[in-house]
Structure formats: structure tokens, C-alpha cells
BAKOL-478100 format. One record per atom (N, C-alpha, C, O, CB): residue in three letters; x, y, z. Coordinates in steps of 0.02 Angstrom, whole numbers, plus 50000, padded with zeros to 5 digits. Last residue first. Glycine has a CB too. Example, Ala and Ser with C-alpha at 12.3 -4.5 7.8 and 13.67 -1.06 7.14 Angstrom:
REM residues 2
Ser506424988850354 Ser506844994750357 Ser506455000250394 Ser506705005750402 Ser507044997050286 Ala506604971650390 Ala506154977550390 Ala506604983550390 Ala507124983450423 Ala505654977650452 
//
This chain:
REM residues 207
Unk506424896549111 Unk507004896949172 Unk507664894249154 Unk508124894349196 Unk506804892949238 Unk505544891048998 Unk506164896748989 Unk506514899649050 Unk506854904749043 Unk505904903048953 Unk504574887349050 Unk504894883249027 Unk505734887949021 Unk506304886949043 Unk504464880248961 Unk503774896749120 Unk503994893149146 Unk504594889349123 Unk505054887949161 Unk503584890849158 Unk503134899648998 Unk503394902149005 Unk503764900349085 Unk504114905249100 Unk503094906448982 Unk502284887148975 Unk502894887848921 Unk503254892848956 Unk503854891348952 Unk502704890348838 Unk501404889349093 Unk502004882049096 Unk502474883349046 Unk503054881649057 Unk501664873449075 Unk500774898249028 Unk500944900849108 Unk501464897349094 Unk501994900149083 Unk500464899049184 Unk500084891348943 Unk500374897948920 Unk500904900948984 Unk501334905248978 Unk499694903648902 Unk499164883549015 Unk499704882448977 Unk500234887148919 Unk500604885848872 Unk499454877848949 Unk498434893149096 Unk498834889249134 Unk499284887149078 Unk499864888749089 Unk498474883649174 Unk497724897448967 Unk498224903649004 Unk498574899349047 Unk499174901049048 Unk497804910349051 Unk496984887048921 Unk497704890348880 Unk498154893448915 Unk498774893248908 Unk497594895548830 Unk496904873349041 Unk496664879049026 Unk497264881748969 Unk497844879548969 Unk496514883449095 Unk497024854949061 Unk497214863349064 Unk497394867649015 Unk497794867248968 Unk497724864649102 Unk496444841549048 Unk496204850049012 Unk496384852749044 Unk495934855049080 Unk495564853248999 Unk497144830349055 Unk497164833649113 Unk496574840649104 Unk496364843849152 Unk498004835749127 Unk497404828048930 Unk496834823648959 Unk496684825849027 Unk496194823849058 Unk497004815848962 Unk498054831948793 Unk498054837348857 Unk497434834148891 Unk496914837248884 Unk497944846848836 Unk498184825848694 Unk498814826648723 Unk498694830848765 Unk499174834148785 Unk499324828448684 Unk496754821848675 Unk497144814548685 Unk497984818348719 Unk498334815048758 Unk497244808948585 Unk496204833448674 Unk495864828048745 Unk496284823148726 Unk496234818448766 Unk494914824948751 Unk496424849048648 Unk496674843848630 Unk496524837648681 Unk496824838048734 Unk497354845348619 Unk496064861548693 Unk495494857648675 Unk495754851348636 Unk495384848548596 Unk494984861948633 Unk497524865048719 Unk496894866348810 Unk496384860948744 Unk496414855148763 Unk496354880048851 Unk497954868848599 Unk498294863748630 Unk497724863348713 Unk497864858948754 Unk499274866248637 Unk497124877748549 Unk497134871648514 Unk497404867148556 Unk497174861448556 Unk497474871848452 Unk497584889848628 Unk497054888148616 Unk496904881048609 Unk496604878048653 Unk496914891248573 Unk499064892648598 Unk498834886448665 Unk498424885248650 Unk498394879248642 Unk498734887048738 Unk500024892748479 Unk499374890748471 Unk499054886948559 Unk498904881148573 Unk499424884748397 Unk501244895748491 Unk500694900548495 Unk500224897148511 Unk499954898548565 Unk500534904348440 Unk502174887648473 Unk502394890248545 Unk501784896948541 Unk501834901948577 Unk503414893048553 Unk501874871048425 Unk502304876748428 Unk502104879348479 Unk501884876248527 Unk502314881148375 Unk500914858548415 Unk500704865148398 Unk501164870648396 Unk500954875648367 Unk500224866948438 Unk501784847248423 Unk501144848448358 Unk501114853848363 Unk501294856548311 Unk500384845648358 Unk502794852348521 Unk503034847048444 Unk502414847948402 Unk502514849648344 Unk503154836748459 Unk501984856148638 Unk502284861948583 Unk502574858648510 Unk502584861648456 Unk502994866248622 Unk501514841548665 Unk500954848048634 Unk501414853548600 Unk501284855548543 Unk500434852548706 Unk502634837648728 Unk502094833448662 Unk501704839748640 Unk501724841548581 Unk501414826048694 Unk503164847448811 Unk503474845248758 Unk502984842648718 Unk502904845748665 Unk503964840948772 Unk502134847348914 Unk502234853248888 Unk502654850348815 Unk502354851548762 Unk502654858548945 Unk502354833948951 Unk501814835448954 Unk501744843648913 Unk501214844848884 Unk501654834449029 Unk503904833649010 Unk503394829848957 Unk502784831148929 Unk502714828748873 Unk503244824948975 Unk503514845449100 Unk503954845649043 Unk503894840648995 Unk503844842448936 Unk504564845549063 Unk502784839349188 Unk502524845249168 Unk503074847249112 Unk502894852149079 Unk502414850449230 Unk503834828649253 Unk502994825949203 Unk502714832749168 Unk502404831749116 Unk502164822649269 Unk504684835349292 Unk504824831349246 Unk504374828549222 Unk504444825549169 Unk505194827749259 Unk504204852249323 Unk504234845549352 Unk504574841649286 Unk504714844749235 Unk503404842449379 Unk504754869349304 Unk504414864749286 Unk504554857749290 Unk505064856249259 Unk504304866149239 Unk505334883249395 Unk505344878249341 Unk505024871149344 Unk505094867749395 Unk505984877249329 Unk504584893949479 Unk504884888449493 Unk504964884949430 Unk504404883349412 Unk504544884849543 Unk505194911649460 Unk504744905549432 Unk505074899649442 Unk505664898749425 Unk504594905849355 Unk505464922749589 Unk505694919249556 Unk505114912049507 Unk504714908549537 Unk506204917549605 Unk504514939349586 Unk504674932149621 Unk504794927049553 Unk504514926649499 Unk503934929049676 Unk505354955349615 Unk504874948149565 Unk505174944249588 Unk505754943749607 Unk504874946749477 Unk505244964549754 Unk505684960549670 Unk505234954749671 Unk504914951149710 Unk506744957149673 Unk504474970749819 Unk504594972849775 Unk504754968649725 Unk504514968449669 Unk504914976449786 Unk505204966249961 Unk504524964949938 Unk504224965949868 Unk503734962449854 Unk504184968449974 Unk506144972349986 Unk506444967049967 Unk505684962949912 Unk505644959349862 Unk506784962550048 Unk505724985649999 Unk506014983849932 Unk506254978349921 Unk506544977149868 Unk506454987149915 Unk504954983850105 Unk504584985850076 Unk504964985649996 Unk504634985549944 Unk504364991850111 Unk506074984450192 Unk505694978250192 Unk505154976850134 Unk504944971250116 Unk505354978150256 Unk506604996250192 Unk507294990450153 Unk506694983150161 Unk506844977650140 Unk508404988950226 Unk505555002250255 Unk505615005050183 Unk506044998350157 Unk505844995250107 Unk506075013750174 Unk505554997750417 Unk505064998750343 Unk505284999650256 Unk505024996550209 Unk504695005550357 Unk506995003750427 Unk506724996450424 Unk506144993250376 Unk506144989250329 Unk506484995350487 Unk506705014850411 Unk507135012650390 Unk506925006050383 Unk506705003650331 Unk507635014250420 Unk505685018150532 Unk505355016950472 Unk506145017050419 Unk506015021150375 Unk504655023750457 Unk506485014150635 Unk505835010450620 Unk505735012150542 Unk505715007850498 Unk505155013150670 Unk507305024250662 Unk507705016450602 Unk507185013850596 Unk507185009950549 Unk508355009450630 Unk506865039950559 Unk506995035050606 Unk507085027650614 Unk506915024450564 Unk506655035950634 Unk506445045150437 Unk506795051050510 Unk506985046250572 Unk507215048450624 Unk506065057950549 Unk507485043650296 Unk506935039550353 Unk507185042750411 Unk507755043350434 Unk506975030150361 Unk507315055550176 Unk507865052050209 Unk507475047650265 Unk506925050450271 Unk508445057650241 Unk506545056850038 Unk506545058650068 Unk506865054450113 Unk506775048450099 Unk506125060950067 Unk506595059749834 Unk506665053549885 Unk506885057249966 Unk507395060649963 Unk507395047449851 Unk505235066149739 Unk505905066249762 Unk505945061849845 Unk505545061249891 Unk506145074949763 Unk504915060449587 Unk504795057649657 Unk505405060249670 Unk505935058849643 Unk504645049549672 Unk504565067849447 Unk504845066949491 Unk504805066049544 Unk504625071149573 Unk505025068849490 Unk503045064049349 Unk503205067349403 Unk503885064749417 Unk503925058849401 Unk502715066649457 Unk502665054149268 Unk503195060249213 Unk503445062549295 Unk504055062649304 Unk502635069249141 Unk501465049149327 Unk502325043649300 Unk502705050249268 Unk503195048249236 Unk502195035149212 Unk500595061349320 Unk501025056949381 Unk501535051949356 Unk502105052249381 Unk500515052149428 Unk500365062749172 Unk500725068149207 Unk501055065349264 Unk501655066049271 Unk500285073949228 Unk499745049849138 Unk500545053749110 Unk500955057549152 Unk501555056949167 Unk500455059249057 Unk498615051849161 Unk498985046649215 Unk499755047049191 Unk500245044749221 Unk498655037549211 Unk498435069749223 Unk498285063949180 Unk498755060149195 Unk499245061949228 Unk498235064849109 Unk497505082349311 Unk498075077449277 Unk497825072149285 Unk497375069649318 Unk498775077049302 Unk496525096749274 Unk496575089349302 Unk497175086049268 Unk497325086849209 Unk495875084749286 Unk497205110649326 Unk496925106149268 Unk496955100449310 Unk497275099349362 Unk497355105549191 Unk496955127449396 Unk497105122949412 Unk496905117649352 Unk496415119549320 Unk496875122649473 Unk497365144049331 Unk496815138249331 Unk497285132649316 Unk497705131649272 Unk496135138949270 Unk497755160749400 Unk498125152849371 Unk497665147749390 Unk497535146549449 Unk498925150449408 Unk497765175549326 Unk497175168049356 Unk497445163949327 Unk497485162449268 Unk496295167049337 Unk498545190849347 Unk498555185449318 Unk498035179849361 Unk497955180349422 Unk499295183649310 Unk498215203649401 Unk498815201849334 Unk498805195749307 Unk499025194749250 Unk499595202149353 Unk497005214249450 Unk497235207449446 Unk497695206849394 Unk497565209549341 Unk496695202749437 Unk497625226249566 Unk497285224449507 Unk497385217849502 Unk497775214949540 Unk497485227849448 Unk497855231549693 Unk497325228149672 Unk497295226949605 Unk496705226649588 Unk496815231049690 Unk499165236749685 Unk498575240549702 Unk497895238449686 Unk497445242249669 Unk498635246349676 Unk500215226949689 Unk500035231349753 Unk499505236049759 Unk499345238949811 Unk500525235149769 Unk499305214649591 Unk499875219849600 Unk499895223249678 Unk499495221149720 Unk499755226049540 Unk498825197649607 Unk498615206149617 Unk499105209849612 Unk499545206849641 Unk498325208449682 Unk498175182949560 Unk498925185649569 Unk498695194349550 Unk498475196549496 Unk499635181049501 Unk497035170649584 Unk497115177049566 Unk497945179549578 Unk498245175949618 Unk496575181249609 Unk497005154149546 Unk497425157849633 Unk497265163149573 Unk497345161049515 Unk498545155749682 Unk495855138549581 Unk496035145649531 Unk496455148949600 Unk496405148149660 Unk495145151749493 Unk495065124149528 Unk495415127249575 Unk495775132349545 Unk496015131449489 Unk495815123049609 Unk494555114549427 Unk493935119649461 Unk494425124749525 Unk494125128549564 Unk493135113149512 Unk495835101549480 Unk495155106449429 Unk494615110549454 Unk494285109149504 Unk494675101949390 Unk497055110049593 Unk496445104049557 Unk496145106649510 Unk496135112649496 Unk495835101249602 Unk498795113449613 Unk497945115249602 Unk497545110249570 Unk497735106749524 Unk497815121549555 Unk500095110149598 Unk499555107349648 Unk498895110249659 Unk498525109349708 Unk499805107349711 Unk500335114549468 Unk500255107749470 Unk499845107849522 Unk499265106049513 Unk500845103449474 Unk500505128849497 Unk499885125249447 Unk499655118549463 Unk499075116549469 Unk500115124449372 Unk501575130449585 Unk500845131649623 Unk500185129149561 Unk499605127849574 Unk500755142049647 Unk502535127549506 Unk502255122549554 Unk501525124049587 Unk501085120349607 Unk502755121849610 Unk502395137449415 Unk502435131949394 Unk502005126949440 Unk501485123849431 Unk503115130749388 Unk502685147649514 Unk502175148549483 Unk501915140749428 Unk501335139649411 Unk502365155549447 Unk504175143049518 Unk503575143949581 Unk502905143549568 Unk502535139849600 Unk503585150649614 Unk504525145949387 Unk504765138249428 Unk504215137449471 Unk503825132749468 Unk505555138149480 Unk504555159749388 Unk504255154349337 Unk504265148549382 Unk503755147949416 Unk504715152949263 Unk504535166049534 Unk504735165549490 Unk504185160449446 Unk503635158249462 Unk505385164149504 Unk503585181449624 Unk503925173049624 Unk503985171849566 Unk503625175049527 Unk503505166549655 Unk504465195249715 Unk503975191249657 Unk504135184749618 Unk504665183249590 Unk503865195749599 Unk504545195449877 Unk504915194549809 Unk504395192649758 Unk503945188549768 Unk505515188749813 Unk503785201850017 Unk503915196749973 Unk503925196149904 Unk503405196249871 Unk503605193149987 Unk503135209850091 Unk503955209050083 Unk504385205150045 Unk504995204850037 Unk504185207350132 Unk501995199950175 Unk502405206150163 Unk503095205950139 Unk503545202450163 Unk502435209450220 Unk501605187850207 Unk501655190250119 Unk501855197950126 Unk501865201550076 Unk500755189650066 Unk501925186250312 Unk502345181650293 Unk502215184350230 Unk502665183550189 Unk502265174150311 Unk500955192450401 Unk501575193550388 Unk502105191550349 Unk502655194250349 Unk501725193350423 Unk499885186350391 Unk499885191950350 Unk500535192750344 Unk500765193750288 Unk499535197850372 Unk500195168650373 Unk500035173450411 Unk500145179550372 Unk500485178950321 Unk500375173150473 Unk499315156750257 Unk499715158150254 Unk499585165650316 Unk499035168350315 Unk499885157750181 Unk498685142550281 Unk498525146850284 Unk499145152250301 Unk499435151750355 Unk498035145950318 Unk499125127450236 Unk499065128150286 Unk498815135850265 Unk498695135050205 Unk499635125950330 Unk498975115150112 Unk498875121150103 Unk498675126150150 Unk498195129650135 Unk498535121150064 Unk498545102350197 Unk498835102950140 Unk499095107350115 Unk499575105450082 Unk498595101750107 Unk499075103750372 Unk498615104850334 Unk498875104950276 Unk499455107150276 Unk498295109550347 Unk499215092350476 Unk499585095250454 Unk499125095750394 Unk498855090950367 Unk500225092950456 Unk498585081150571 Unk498645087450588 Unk498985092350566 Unk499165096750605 Unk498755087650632 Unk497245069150504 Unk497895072350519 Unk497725078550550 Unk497185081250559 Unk498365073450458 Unk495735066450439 Unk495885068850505 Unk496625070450551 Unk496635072350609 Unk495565064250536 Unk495915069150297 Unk495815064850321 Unk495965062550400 Unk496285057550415 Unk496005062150281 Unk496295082050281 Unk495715080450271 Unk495595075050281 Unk494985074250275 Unk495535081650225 Unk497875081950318 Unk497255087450363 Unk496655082650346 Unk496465079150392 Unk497085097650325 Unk498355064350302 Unk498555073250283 Unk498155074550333 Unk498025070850381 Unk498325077750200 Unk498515051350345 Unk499005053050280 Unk499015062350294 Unk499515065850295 Unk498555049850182 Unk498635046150513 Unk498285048450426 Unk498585050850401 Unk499055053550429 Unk497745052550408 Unk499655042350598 Unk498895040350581 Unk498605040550524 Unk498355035950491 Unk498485043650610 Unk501505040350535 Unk500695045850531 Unk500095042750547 Unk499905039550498 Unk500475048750453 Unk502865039350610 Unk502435036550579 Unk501815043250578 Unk501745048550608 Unk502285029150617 Unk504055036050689 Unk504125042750632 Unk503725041250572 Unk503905041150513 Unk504955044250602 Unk503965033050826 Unk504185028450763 Unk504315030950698 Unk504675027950657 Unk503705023750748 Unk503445040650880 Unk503965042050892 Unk504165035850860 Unk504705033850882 Unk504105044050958 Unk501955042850823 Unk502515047650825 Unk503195047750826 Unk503565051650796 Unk502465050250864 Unk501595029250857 Unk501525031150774 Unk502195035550767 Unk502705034350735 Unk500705036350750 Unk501305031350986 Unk501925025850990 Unk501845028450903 Unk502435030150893 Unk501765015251024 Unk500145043950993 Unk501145044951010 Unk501535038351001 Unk502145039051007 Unk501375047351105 Unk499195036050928 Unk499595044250900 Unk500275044150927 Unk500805044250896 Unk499215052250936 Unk499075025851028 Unk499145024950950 Unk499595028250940 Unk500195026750937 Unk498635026450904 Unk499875026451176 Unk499285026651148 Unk499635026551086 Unk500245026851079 Unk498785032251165 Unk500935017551287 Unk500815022351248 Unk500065022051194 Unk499805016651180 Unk501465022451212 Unk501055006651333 Unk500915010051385 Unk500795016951371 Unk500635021351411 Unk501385009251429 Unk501824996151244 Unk500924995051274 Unk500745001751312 Unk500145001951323 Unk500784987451342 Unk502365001351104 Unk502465001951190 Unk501675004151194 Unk501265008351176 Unk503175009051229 Unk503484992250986 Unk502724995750985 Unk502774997051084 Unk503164993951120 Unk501844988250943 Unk504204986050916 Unk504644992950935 Unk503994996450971 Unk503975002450982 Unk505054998250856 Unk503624975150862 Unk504494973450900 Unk504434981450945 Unk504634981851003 Unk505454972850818 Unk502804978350754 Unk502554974550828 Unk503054975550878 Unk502874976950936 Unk502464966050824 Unk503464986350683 Unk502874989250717 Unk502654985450768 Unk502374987650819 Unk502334990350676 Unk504014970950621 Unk504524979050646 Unk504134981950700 Unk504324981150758 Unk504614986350578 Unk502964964650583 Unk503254962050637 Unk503784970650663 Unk503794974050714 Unk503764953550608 Unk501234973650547 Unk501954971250543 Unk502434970550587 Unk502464974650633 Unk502224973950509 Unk499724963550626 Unk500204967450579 Unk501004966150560 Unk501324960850557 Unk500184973650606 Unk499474966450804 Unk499304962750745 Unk499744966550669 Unk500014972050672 Unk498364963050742 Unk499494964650970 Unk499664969550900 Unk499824967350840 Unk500414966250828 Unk500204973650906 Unk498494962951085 Unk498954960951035 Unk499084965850975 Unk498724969850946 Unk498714954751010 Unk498294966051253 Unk497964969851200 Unk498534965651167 Unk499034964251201 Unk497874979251197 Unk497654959051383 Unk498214960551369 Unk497984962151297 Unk497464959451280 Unk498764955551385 Unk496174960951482 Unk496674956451443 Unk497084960751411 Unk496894966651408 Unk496374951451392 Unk495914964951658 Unk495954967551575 Unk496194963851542 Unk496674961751575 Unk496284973151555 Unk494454957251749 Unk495454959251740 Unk495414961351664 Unk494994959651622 Unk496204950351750 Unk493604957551787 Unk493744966251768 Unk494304964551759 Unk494744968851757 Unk493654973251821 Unk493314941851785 Unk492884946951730 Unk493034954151732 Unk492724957851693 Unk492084946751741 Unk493914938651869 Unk494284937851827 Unk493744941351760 Unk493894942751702 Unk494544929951829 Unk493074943152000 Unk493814942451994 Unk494254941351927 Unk494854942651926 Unk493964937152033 Unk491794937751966 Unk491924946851966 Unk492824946051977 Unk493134950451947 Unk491394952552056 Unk491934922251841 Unk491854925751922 Unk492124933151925 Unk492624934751893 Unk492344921151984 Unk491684910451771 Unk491844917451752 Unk491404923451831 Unk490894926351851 Unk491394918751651 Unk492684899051759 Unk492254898851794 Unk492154906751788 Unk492664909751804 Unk492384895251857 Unk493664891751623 Unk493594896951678 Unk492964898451701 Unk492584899451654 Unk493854902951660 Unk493454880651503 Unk493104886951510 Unk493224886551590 Unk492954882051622 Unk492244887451478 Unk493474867051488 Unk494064868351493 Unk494164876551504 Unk494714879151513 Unk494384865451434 Unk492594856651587 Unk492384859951560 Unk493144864351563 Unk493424865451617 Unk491694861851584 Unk491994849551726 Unk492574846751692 Unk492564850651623 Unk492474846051583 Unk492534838351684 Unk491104856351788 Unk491454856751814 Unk492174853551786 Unk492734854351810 Unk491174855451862 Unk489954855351694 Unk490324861551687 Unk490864859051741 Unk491344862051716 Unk489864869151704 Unk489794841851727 Unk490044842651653 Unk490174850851657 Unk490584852751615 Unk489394840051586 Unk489274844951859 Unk489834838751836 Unk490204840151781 Unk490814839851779 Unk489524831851818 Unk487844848351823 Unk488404851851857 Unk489214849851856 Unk489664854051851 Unk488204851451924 Unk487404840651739 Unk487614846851721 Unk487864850451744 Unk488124855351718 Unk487364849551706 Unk486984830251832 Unk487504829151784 Unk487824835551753 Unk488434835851743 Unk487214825051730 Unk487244838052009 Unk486714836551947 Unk487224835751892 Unk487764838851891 Unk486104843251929 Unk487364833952185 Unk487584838052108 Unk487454833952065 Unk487494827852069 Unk488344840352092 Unk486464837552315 Unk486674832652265 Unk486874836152200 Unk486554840452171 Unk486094827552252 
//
């Protein structure tokens, strides 16, 4: 005899969870951006669908990448080598940290010079030159023209025909400073909004 509770799982919109449908794998989603969703291949792992999108897991070495900040230079590569200019010696300052030092030796050991690394200042990065690098691939082309549409300021909707009455009576007594006075006004502002909301609406007003 079947039991009410048997009845009620049997009309129940839950799958009967049987060894047949409990090892099937579900289908993995890819959440995020639509480009990265469009061009993504289920059949590839993270690192290589990233790769051949001309993407990075991680930003550098120290944050588990595979390209080191300051890779290690081979013996061979400082043989033979020109004495570096101002410009060079320039750059090797900037990318030193604080507490970070390079000795500079002659050929017979002596030391000629200790270039100490400084901390920069929020000057020094807005002064930096960004130099602009080409997109190694249309994924991340795509990325970037999405990433500048994203960028531009959003348009201000201009203001209702009650929020313009309503903005008008109060700038006629008070002008175009005083919100303070106009937010603790209870016969021309019965709604009480706030100064900064009515500081928001004047500038609104000017679309």
C-alpha cells in the first residue's frame, strides 16, 4: 500500500536521485564577461583557454604567474656589455622599491656607485607615461573597445516636471548655494530631501 508520503514524493518536481543520474556530470557555466563567455572552450582548462585568448591568470611571478618581475639575469648575458646609459640607470631607479639597492662594480671589483631604490608618490604614478601596448588578440581587442565604452560618463537624466517645480520655488528664496536651508525648509521642501540630493537636482537642472 503506498503511503501519503509516498504519493507526495511521487508528484514532487525533484528527479528521483538514482546512481544513473548522480555520476552524470553537469555542465559547467561560465559566469562573467559575455566576450570571455562567447570565445571560452569547455574542453580546455583555465590556463590554456586564458592563453589563447591573450589573457593572464595572474598578474606577475609573485602572485603565482609564470613570468618573473626581475627574471635572473644568465652569466652570459653581462659579458660584454656596454656601460649603461643615464636613461637606463634612470629606469632601473624607478623600478626599485624602498629599502631596494643595485651596487654598480668596475671590472675589478670596486664599487662605483649604490642606486637606492625610493618610495613613490601618488605624483610620481599620474607623471608616469603609460605606454600603450597593441591587443595580441581580437578577444582581448574586444575587451579593451568594451572597457572604453564603459569609461564615459553617464549621461544625467534631466529633471521631471514636478522636480523642476519643486527645485524652482526653493532656488527663487534661496539661490543656487544655500541647499542647507532649503532640505530644513518643511513648507517648500515637505518631501525633506536631503542638501546633497538637492544639490544633485540643481545640477541636474543644467542639462
Amino acid at each position: 500500500m503506498v503511503t501519503p508520503a509516498q504519493r507526495k514524493k511521487q508528484r514532487s518536481n525533484q528527479p528521483r536521485l538514482t546512481r544513473k543520474n548522480h555520476n552524470k556530470k553537469a555542465k559547467a557555466k561560465i559566469y562573467g564577461n559575455s566576450i570571455v563567455r562567447e570565445n571560452w572552450d569547455m574542453h580546455a582548462t583555465l590556463t590554456q583557454n586564458y592563453e589563447r585568448m591573450g589573457l593572464v591568470v595572474t598578474p606577475n611571478y609573485v602572485t603565482g604567474g609564470k613570468e618573473k618581475i626581475n627574471p635572473d639575469r644568465k652569466p652570459e648575458e653581462n659579458e660584454n656589455k656596454a656601460e649603461p646609459t643615464q636613461e637606463e640607470l634612470e629606469e632601473i631607479r624607478r623600478n626599485l622599491g624602498p629599502g631596494q639597492a643595485i651596487v654598480r662594480r668596475d671590472d675589478e671589483g670596486n664599487i662605483i656607485e649604490i642606486i637606492h631604490g625610493k618610495e613613490r608618490t601618488f605624483d610620481d604614478v599620474l607623471d608616469e607615461d603609460v605606454k600603450s601596448v597593441p591587443a595580441k588578440t581580437e578577444v582581448t581587442r574586444k575587451l579593451e573597445e568594451e572597457a572604453l565604452r564603459k569609461d564615459k560618463p553617464r549621461k544625467k537624466l534631466p529633471l521631471s516636471a514636478f522636480e523642476l517645480s519643486y527645485m524652482t520655488r526653493l532656488l527663487k528664496k534661496y539661490g543656487t548655494e544655500d541647499f542647507e536651508s532649503m532640505a530644513k525648509d518643511m513648507k517648500l521642501n515637505p518631501k525633506l530631501i536631503s542638501s546633497a540630493k538637492l544639490k544633485q537636482m540643481y545640477s541636474r537642472m543644467q542639462v
